[in-house]
FIFITI-934812 format. One record per residue: residue in three letters; y, x, z of N, C-alpha, C, O in turn. Coordinates in steps of 0.05 Angstrom, whole numbers, plus 5000, padded with zeros to 4 digits. Example, Ala and Ser with C-alpha at 12.3 -4.5 7.8 and 13.67 -1.06 7.14 Angstrom:
ALA488652645156491052465156493452645156493452855169;SER495552575142497952735143500152585157502352685161;
//
This chain:
UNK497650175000500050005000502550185000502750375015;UNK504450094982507050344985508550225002508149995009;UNK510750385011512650375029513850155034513850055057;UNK515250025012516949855015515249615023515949445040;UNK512549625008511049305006509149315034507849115041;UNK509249605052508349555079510549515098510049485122;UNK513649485086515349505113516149165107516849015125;UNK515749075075515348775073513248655090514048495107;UNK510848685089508048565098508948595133508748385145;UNK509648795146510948915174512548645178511648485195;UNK515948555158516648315177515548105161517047905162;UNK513748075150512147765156511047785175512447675192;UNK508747875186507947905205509347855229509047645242;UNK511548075236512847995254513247695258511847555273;UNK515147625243516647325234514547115247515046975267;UNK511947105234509646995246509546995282509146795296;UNK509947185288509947255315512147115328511546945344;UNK515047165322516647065330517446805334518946725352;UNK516046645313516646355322514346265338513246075327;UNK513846305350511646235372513846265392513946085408;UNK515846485397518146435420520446375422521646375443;UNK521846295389523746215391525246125365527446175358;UNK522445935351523745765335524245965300526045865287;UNK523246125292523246195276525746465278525446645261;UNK527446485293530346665307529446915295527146995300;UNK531047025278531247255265531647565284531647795275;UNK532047465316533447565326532347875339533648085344;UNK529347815343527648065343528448265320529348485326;UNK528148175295528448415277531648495291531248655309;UNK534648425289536648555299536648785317537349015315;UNK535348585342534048775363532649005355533949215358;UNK530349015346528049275337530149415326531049595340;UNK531149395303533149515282534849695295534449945292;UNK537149575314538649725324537949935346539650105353;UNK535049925358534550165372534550395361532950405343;UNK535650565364535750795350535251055368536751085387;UNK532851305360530951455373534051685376534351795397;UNK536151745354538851925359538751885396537952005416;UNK540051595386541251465411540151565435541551685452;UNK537951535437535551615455535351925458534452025479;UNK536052055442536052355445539152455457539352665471;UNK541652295451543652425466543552365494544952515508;UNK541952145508542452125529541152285540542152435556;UNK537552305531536752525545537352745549536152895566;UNK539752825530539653025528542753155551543253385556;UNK543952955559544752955591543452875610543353045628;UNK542052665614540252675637537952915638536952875660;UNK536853125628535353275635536053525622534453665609;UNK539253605627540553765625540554025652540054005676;UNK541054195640539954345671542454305694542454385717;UNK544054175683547354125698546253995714546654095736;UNK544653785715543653545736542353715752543153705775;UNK540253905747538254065769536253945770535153995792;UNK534653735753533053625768532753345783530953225795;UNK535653285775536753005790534652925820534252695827;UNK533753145834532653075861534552895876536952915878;UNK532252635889533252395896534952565926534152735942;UNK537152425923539552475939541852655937543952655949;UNK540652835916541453145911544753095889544952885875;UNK546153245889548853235872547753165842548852965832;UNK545853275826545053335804543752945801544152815781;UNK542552875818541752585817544452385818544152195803;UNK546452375829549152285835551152365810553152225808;UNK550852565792551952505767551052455749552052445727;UNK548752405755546852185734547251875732547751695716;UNK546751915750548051565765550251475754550851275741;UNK552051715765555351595749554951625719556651515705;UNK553151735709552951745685551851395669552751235652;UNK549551425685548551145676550650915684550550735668;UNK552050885699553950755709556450695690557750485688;UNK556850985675559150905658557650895632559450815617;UNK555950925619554450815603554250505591554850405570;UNK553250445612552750135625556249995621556349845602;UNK557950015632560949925631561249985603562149775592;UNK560850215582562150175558561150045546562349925528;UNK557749995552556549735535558049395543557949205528;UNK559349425566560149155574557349005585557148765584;UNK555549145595553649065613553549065643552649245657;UNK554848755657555548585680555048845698553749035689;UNK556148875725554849005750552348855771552648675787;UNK550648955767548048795772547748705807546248545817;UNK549848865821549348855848551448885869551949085882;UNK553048545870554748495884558048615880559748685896;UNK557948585849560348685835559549085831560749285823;UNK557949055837557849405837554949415817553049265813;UNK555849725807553049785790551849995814550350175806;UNK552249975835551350145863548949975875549549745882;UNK547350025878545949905906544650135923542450235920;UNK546850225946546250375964543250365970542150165963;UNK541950545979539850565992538650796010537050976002;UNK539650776039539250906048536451066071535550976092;UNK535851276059534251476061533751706083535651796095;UNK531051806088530952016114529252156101527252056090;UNK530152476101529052596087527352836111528952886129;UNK525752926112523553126131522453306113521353206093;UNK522453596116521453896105519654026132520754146150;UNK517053966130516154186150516154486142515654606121;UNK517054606171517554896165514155066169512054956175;UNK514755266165512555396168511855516197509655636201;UNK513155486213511555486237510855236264510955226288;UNK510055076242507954866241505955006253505655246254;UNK504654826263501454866275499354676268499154456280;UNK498054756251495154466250492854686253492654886239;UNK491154626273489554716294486854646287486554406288;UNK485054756282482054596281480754696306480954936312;UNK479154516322477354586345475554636340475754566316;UNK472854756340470154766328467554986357466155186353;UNK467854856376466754826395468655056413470954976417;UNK468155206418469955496435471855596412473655756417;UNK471455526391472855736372476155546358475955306358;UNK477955626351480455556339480855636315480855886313;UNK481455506290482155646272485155466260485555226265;UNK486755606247489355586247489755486218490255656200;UNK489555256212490555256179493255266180494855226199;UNK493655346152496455456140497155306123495755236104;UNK500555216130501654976115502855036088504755186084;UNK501454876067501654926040499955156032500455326015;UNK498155136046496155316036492455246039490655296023;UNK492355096070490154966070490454636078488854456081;UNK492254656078494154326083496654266082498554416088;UNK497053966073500353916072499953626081498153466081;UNK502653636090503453376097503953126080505753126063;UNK502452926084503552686071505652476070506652326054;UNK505852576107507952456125509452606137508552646160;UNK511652726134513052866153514152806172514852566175;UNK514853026195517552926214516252816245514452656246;UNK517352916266516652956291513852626297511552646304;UNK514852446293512452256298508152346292505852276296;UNK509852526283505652646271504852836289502652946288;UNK506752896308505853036333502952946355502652746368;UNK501453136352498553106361498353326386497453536378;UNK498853336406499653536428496653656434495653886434;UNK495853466437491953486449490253446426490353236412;UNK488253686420486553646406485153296414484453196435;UNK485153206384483552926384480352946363480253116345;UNK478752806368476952886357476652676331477552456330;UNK474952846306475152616284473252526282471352626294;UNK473052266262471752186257471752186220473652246206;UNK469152106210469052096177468351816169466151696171;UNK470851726158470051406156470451436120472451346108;UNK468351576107467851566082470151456065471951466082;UNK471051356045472751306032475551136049477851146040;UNK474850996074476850956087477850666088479550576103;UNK476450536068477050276061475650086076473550156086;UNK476949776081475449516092476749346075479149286075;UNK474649266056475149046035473248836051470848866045;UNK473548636069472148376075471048146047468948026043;UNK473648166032473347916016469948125989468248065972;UNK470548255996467248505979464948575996463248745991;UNK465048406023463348526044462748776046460448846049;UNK464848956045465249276050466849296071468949176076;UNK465049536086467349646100466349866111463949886115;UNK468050046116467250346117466750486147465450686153;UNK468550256165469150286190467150216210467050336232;UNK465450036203463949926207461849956234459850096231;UNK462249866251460249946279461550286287459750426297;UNK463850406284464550646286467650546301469350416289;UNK468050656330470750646342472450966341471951196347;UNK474150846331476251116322479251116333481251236326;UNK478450876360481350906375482651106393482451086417;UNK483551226387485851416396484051646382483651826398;UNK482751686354482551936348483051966316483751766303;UNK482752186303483552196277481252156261479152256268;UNK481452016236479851956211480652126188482852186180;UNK478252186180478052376153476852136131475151966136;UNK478352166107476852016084476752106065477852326061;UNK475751996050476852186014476751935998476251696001;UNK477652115979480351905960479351745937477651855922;UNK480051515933478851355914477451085926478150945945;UNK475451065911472850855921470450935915469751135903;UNK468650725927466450845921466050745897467050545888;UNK463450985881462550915852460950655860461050475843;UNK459550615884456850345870459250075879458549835879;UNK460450105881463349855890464849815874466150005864;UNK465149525866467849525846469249235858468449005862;UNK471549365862473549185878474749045851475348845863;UNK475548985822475548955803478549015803479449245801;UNK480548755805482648895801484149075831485849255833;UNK482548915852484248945878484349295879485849405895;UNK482249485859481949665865484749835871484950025886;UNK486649715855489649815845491049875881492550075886;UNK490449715898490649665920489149895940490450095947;UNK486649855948484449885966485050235958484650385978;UNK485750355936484550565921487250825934487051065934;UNK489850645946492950835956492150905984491250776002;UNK492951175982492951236012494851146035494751196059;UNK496551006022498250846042496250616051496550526074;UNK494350516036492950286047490750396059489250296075;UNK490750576052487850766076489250836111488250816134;UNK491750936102493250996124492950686144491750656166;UNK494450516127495150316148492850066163493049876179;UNK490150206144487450086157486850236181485950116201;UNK487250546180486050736204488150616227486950496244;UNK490750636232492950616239491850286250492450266274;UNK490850086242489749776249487549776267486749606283;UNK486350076259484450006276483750216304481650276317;UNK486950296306487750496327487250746327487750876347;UNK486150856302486951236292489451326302491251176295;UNK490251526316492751666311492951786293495151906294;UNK491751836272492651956242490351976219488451836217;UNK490752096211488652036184488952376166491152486162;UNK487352426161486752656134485052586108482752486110;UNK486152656086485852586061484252816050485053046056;UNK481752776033481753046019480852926000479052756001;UNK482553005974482052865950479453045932478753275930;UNK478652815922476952885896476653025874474853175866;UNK479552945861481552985843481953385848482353525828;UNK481653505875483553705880480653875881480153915905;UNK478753975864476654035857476454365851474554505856;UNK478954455840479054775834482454845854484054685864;UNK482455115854483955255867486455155844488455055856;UNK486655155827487755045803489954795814492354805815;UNK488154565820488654225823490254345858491954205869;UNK489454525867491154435893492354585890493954575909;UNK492954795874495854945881498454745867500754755877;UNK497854585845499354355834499354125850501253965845;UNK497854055869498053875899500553995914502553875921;UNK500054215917501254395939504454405931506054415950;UNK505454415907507554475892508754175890511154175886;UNK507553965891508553705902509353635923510953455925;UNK508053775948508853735979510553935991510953936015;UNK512054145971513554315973516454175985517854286001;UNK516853985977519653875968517653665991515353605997;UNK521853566001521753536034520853106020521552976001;UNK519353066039518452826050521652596053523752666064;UNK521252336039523052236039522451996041520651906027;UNK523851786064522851486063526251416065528351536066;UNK524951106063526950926072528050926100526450926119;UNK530450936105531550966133530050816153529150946173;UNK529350476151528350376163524850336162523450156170;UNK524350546150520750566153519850556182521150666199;UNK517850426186517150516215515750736204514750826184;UNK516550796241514551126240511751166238510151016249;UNK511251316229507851416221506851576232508151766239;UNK503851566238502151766245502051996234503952076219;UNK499952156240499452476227499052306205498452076208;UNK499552436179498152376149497552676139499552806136;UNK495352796132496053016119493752976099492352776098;UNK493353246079491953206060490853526067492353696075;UNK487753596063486453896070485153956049484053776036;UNK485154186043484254326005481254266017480054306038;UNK480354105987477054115995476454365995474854366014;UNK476654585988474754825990475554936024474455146031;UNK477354786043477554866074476854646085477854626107;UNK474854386075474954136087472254166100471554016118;UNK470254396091467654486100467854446129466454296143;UNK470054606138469654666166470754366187471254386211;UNK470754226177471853996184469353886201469453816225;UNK466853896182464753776181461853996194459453976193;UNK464054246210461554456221460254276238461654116250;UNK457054266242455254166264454953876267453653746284;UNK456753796245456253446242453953396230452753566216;UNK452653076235450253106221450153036196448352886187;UNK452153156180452453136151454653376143456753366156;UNK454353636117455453796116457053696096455753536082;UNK459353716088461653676065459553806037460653756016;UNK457953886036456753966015455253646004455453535982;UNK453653566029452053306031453853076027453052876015;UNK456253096038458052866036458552736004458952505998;UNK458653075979460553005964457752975939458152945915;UNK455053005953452352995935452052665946452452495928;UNK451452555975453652265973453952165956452452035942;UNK457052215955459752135935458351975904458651755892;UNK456852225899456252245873453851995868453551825850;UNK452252085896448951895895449651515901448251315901;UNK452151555906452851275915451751275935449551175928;UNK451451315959450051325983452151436003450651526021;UNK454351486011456151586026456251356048456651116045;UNK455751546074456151516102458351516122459251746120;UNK459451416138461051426155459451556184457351456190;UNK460351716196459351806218460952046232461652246219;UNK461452016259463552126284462852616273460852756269;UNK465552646273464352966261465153116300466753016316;UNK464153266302464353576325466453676320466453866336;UNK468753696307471453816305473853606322473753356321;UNK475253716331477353646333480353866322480454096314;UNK482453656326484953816317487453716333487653486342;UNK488953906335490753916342493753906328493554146325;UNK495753846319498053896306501053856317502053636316;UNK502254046327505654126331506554236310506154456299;UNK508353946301510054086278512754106281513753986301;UNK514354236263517154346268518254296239517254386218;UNK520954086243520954036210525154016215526454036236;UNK525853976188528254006179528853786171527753736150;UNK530453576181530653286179534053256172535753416178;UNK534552966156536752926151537252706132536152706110;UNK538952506141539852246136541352296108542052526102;UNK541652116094543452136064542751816052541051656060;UNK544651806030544551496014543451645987543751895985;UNK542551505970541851515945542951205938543651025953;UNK542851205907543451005899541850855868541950965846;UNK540550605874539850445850542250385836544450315845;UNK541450405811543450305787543150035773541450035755;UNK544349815778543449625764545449555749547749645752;UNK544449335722547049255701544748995696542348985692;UNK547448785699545748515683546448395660548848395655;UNK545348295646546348185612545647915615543447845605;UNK547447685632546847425647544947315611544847415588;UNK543747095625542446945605543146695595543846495608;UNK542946715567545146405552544146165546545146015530;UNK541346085563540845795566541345655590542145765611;UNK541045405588542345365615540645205637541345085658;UNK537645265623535145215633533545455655532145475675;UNK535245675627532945905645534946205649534346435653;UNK537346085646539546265654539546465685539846695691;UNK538946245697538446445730535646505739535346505763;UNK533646545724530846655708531746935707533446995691;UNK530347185728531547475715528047535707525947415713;UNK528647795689527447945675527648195688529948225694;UNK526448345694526948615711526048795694523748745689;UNK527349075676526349235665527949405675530349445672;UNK525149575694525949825701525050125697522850205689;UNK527350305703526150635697526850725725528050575740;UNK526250935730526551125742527551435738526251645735;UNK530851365738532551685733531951905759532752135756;UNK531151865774531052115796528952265783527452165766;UNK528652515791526152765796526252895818527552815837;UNK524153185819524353355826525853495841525253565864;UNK528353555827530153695827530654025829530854135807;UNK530754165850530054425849527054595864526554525887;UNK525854725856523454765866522555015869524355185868;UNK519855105873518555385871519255455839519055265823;UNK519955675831519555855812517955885798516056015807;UNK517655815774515755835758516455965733517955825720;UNK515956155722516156395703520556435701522456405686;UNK519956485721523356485726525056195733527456185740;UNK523656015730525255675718524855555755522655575767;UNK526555475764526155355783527555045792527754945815;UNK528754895755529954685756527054455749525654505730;UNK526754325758523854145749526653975734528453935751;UNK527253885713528553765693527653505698529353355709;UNK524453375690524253175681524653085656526352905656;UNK524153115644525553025611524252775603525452575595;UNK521052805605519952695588518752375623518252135621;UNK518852525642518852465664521452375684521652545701;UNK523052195686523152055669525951975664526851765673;UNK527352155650529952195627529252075617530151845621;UNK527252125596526651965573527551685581529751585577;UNK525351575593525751245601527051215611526651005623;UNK529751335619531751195633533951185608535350985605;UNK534151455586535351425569534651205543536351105528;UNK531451145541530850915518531750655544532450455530;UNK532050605566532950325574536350375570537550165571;UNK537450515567540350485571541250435534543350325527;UNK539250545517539450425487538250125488539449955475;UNK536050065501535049785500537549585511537949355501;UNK539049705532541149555536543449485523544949285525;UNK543349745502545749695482545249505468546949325465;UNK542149495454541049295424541949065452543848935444;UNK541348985476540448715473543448615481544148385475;UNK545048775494548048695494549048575471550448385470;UNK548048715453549648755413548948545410550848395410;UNK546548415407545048205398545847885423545547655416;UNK546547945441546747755462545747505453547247325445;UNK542547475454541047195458538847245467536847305453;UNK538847205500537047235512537846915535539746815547;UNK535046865530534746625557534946675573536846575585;UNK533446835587533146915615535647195619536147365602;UNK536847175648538347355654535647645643533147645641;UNK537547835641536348025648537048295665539248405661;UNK534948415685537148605705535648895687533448915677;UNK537649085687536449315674536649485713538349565729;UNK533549445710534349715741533250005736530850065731;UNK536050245739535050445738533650515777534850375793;UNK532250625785531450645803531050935821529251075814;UNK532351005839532451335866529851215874528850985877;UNK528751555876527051585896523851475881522051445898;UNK523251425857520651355852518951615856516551565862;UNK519551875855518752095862517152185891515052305897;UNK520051995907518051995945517751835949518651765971;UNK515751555924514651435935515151125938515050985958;UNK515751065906516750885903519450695911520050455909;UNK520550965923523350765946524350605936523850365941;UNK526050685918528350575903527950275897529550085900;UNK525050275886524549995873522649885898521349695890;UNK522149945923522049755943524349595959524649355966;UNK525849855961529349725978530149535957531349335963;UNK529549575931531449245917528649115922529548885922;UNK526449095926525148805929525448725956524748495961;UNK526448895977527748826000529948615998529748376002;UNK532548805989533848715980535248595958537648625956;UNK534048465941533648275912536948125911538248015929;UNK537548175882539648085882539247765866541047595862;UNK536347745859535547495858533647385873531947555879;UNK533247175881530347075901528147155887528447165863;UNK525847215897523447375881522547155864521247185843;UNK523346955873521446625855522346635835521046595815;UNK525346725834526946685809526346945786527847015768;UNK523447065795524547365780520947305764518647285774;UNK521647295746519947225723518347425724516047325727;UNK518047695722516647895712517848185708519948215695;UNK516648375719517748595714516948865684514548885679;UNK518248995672516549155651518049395660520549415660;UNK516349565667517249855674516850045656514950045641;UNK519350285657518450375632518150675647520150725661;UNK515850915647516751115658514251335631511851385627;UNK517051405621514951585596514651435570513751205569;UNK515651575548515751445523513851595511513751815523;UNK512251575494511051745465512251935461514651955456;UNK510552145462513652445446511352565429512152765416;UNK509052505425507152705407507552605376508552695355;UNK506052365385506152335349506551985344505951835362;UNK507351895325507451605325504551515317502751625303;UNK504951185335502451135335500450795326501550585321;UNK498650825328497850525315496950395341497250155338;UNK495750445368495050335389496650435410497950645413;UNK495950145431498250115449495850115482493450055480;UNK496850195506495450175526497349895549499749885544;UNK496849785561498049695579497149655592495349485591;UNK498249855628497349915639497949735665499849765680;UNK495649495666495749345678495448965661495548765674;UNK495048985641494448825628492348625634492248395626;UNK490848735646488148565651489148295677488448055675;UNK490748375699491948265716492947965713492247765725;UNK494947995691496147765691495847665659494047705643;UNK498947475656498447295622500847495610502047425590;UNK501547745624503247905606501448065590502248185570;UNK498648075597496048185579496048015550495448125529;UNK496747735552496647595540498547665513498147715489;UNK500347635528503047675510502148005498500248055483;UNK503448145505501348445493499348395475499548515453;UNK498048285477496448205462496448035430495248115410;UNK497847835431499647795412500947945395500647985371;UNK502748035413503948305398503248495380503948535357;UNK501748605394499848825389498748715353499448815331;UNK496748465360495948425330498248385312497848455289;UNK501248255318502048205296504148535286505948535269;UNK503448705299504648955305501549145285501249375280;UNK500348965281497149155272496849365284496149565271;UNK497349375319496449505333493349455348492149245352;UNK492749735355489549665374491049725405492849885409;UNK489849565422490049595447487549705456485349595453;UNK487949995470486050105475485850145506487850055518;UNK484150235518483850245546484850495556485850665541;UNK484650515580486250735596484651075592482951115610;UNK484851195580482551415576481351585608482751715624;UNK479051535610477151625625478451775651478351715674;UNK479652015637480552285646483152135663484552315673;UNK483851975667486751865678486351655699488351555709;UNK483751555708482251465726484151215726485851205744;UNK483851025708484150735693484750575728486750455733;UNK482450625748483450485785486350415796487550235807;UNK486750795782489150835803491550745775492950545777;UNK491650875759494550865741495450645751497250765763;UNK495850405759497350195755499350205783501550095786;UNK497750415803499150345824499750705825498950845843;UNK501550815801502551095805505251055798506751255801;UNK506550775785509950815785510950525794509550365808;UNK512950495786514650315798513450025799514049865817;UNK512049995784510449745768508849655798508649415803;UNK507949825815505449705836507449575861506849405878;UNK510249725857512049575879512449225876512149045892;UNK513249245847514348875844511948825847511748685867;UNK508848895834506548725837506248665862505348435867;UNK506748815880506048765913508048515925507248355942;UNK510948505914512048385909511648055900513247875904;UNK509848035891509447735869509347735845508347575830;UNK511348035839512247945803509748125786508248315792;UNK510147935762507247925747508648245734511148245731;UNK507548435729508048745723506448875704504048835701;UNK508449085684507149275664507949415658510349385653;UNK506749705651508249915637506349995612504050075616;UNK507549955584506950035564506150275555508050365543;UNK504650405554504050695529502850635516501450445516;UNK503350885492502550915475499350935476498650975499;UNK496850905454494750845456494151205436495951335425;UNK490751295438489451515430489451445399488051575384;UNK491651175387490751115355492951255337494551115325;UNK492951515336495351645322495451675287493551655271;UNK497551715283498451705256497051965246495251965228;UNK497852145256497352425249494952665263493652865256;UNK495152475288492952625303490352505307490252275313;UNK488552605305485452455315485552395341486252585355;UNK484852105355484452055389483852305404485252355423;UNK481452535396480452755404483552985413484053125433;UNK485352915379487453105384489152995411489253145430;UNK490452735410491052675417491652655450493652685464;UNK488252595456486752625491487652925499487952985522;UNK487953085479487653375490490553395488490953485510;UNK492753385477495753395479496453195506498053315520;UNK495852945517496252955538494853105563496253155582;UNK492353165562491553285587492153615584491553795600;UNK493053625569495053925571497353895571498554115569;UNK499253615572502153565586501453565619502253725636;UNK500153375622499453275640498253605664499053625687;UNK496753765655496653945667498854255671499154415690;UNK499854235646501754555654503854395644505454585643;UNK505454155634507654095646509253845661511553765662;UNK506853755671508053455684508653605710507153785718;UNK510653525723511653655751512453905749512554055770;UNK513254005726513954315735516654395719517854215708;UNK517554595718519454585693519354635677521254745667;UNK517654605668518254615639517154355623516654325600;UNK517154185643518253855633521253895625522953875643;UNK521853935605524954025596525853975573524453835559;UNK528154055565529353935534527754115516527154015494;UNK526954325520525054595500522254415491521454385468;UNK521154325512518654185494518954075464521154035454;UNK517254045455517953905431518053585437517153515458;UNK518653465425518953165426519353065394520953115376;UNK516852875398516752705363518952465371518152325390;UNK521752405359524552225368522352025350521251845363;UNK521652045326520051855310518551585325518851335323;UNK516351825347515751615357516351565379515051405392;UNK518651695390519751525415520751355408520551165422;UNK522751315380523751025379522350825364523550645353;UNK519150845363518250655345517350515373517150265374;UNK516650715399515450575423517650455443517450395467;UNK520350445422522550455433522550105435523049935452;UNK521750115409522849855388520649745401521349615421;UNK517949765397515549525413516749395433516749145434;UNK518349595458518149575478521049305473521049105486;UNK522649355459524849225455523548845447524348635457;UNK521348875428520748725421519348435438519248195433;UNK518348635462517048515474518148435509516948305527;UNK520748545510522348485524523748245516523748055531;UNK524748235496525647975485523547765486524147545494;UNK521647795480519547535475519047455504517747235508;UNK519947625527518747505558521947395562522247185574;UNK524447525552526347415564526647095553527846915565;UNK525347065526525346855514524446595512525146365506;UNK521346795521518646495520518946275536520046355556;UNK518746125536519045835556517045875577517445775599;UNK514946015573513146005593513046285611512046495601;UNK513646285629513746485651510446575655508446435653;UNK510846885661508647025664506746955697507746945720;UNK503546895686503146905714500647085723499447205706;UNK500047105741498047265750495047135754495146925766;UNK492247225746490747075742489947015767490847145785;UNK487946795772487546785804486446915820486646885845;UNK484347195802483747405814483547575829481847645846;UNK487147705817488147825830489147835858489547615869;UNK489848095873490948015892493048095903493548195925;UNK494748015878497647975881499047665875501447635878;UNK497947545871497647245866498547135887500246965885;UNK497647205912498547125941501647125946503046945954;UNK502147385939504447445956506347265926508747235931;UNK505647185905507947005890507046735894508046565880;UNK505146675911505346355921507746345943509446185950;UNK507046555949507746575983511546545977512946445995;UNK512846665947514946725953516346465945518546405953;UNK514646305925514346075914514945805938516345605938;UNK513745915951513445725977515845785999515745666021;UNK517345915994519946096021521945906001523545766013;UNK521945895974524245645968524845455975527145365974;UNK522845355986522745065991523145006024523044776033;
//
């Protein structure tokens, strides 16, 4: 087929698609059209400028980003999303343990001294994780109590007033189906041990398998621990390199060798270990505001006008870090510049075009880095009632390899935004492909902003690109991300030097454009299947209206 008679056959198709949401409206193609991948490259190309540093949440280099997106946003003539301001304070406590820390292992007469950021780090910082008296642990296998799966890990084992060891994930012979998204965070492992009277908890992940995977652990817990001002306080949380988690398990009647042959056999045990530990730590603490960016583009029906749409990114990073071949700015470019610079062009097309039903809030988002903050304090603080908030699409990471014919959505199975995707996708003669193997399909849904609103009520997704490339074989493809993903996600040289295909960031620019309009548009609001179990908490918010 030649060019012209495939970019003809392209808007029939479309067109087809489109009147299913709004009457035949020409208005998608405008939209798609005017995204433009330039566009998308000058912004990134200030947000992950080395001027910013890194935009670390709180840091100066994150605060002229902000003002950046801020006056961005005003020249488009896109509303102030939050109480006349494009500001929504959010204030933050930030904790750095120093190195003369103490985490202590007991192992009958003998003491041995692990070393911080070296055989352990903190998950939780800051004087509350103080352990004065060796406590003794316990191994409550993966750590989880799913009742509604008749699992539970805890099971006939009391672990009050002492510490639990787990490891990370779920088990293989268990499938929680979607709840896994849930059961699978160590915040939800934390706050089961913590229920059932642990003073703290230790993590040793799966994932952290070579000297390799934990010195890139280790280079994440470098950079100081950051919550919400009003978090309650937390137990010990730490995380211990499996290759030092042996001694955890000296003289227990199961060796860490047996545990992780277990793991594998589907047969993993919970049972009390002969070590105890101790921990005095000494940390560097300090209060500061960060700030969410919001901009709204109100909506022009008068049915579904106070209806918001939530599409969000996340502008914070890193910011400054360990040294790495001289470079010690972690940029973020592609992490996530990118997506904060394709939402501040998506804002332009849909300003330009202004016909959208439903309001829509563009939220840039502080702090997704320590931990989803940014985009918890606005579901705290919502500048619309959660009932009123239709659905969220998060964007963190565009396409930069090659343009492509399949799409992933990560979280699709959940709700009827699978649906919609789905749609799309065929009249897009896209394949929707699954989450590839190597990226552990459990957890992705609950690694960015997207698992906050779901916890929230709101039906949630983040788009990527799929292994169906133009130019590359899936084979090529799998191996260009797990070599981003390994020598440069988190480090610096996530930077403007990488290469980046603009081609297909703005073709994943334009999907994403496309399909933002069709939710701001459709008459029928997204919902969650009854499955899930996030379903609850949007009855629940459903029900606070009334």
């Amino acid at each position: 087929m030649k060019r012209k008679e495939l970019q003809i056959y392209s808007v029939l198709i479309l067109w087809i698609f489109v009147s299913r949401v709004y009457a035949a409206d020409s208005t998608v193609f405008d939209i798609t059209s005017l995204v433009r991948g330039e566009n998308i490259r000058q912004h990134l190309n200030v947000l992950a400028h080395d001027s910013l540093m890194g935009r670390g949440t709180g840091s100066v280099g994150e605060s002229k980003a902000a003002v950046y997106i801020r006056e961005q946003l005003k020249q488009m003539g896109i509303l102030p999303g939050y109480r006349h301001s494009y500001f929504q304070s959010v204030p933050l406590h930030s904790s750095k343990p120093l190195a003369e820390s103490r985490f202590e292992v007991f192992i009958r007469q003998d003491t041995l001294n692990f070393k911080l950021n070296e055989d352990y780090v903190l998950l939780k910082s800051g004087e509350q994780t103080f352990v004065p008296q060796p406590l003794p642990l316990v191994f409550v296998g993966y750590g989880i109590v799913a009742p509604e799966y008749d699992y539970n890990d805890y099971q006939a084992l009391d672990v009050r007033g002492k510490i639990v060891v787990y490891l990370s994930g779920e088990p293989l012979s268990q499938t929680f189906g979607p709840d896994a998204a849930v059961y699978g965070l160590a915040a939800s492992k934390e706050r089961i041990a913590v229920s059932r009277g642990a003073r703290g908890s230790i993590l040793i992940s799966l994932h952290d398998t070579t000297t390799a995977h934990w010195q890139r652990r280790v280079t994440k817990y470098v950079f100081p621990d950051v919550n919400l001002a009003y978090s309650p306080t937390s137990h010990l949380s730490a995380m211990v390199d499996p290759q030092a988690a042996s001694v955890l398990f000296k003289d227990a009647g199961f060796s860490f060798a047996q545990v992780l042959c277990m793991h594998k056999d589907k047969s993993l045990l919970s049972f009390p270990l002969e070590t105890r530990i101790a921990f005095r730590g000494r940390f560097s603490q300090k209060e500061f505001i960060s700030q969410n960016v919001l901009g709204r583009l109100p909506g022009d029906h008068p049915k579904y006008r106070d209806q918001t749409l939530i599409v969000s990114a996340h502008y914070d990073h890193l910011g400054i870090g360990p040294s790495v071949k001289g470079d010690s700015i972690y940029n973020g470019a592609v992490d996530n510049a990118l997506g904060s610079a394709a939402m501040l062009e998506l804002a332009r097309a849909f300003k330009t075009i202004r016909k959208n039903r439903r309001t829509i809030l563009f939220l840039f988002t502080t702090g997704e880095e320590k931990g989803l903050l940014g985009a918890r304090y606005y579901l705290d603080h919502p500048i619309t009632p959660l009932y009123k908030t239709v659905a969220n699409v998060n964007i963190d990471g565009l396409a930069v390899f090659d343009r492509f014919k399949s799409v992933i959505g990560v979280g699709h199975q959940l709700s009827t935004l699978g649906q919609t995707l789905e749609w799309m996708s065929d009249q897009y003669g896209y394949r929707i492909d699954p989450i590839p193997d190597p990226f552990i399909a459990k957890e992705s849904f609950s690694r960015s902003d997207q698992i906050e609103f779901a916890k929230a009520g709101i039906p949630s997704m983040l788009i990527m690109e799929g292994l169906n490339y133009v130019h590359l074989t899936p084979e090529q493809g799998l191996k260009k991300h797990l070599d981003w993903m390994q020598n440069i996600y988190h480090t610096p040289f996530d930077d403007l030097q990488q290469p980046i295909h603009f081609n297909a960031v703005q073709q994943h620019a334009r999907f994403l454009a496309a399909f933002i309009w069709t939710l701001a548009n459709d008459p029928e609001s997204p919902k969650w299947y009854p499955s899930t179990p996030f379903r609850n908490a949007r009855l629940q918010t459903i029900a606070e209206k009334r």
